[in-house]
C-alpha positions as CSV (number, residue, x, y, z in Angstrom):
1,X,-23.3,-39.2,-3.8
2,X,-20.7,-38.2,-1.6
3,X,-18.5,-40.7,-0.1
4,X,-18.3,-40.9,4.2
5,X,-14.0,-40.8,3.6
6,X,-14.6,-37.3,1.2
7,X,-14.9,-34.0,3.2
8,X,-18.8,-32.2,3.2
9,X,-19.1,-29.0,1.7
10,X,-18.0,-27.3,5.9
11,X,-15.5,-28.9,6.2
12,X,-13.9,-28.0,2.6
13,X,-14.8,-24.0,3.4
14,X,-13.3,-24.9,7.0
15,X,-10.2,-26.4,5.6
16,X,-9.2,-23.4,3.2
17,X,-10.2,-20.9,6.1
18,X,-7.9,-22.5,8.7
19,X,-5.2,-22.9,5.9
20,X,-5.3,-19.2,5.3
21,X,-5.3,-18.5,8.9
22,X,-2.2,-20.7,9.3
23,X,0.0,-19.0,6.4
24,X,-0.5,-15.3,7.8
25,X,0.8,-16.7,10.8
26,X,-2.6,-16.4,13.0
27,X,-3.8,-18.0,16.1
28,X,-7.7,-18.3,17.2
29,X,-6.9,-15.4,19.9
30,X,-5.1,-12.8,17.5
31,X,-8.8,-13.7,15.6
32,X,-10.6,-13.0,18.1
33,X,-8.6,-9.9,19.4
34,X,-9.0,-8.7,15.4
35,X,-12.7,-8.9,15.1
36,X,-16.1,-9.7,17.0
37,X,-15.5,-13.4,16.4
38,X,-15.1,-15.4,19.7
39,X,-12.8,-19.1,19.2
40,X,-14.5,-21.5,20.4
41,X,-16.7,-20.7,16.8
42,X,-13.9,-20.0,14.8
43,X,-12.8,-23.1,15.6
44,X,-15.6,-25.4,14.3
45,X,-16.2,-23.3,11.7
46,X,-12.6,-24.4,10.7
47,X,-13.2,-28.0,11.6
48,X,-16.7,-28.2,9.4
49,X,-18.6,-28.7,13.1
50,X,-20.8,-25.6,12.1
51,X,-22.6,-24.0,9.1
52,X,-21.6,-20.6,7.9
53,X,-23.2,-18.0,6.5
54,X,-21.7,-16.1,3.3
55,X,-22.0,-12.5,5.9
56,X,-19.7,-14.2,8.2
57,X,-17.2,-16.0,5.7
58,X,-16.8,-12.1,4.0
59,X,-16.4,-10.6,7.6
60,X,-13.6,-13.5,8.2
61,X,-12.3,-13.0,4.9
62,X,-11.7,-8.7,5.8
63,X,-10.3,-9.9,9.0
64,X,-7.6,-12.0,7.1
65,X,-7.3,-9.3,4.6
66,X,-8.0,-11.5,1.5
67,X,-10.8,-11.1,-1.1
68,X,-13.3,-13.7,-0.4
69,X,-13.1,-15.6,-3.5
70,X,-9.6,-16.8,-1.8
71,X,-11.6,-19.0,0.2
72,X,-14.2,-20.8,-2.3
73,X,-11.0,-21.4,-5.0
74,X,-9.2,-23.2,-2.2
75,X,-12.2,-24.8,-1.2
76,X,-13.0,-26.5,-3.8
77,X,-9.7,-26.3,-5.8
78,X,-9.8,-30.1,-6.6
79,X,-13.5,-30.0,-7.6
80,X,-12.9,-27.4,-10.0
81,X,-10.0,-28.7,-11.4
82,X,-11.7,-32.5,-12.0
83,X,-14.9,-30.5,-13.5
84,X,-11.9,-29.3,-16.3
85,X,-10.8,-32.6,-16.9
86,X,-14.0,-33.8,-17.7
87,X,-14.7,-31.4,-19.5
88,X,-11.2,-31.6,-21.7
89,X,-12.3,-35.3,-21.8
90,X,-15.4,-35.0,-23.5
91,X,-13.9,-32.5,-25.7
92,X,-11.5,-35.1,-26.7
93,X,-14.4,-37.4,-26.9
94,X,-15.9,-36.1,-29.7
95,X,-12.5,-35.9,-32.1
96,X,-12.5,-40.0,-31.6
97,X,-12.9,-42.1,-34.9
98,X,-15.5,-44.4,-35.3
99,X,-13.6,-47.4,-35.8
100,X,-16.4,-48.8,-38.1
101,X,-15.6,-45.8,-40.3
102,X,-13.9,-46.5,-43.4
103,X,-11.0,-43.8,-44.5
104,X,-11.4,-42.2,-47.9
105,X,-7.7,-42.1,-48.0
């Protein structure tokens, strides 16, 4: 279940695309003035106000001259990352001794 204080899916996707924006130094007009995208979309697109589809989050991506992959591993970087740990965790896990076991030793 996903907390009211932790960001929906949008607004993860909206975060990393405004992010990217930011670093190459674009505003919502040089967007628009780059592609058919108007701002006023761009801009709650960016904010999580609006679904996306994966056509438009590819077209976005050529626009900001990145692969498209860019956007889903900033995304959901820190989901990723705690899926690893629990994963390294329950790897760990298993090596545990059973502290009912007696050593042969």
């Amino acid at each position: 279940m996903i907390s009211s204080n932790e960001p929906n899916i949008y607004e993860k996707i909206g975060n990393a695309l405004k992010s990217i924006r930011v670093e190459k130094k674009l505003k919502l007009k040089d967007i628009e003035s780059m592609s058919d995208m108007n701002g006023p979309t761009i801009s709650n697109i960016e904010r999580g106000k609006q679904n996306v589809s994966i056509g438009w989050l590819v077209h976005y991506a050529n626009v900001l001259q990145i692969d498209p992959s860019e956007i889903f591993l900033r995304a959901f970087k820190e989901d990723f990352q705690e899926k690893q740990l629990e994963k390294i965790y329950e790897r760990f896990n298993t090596y545990e001794s059973d502290p009912d076991k007696k050593s042969d030793t």
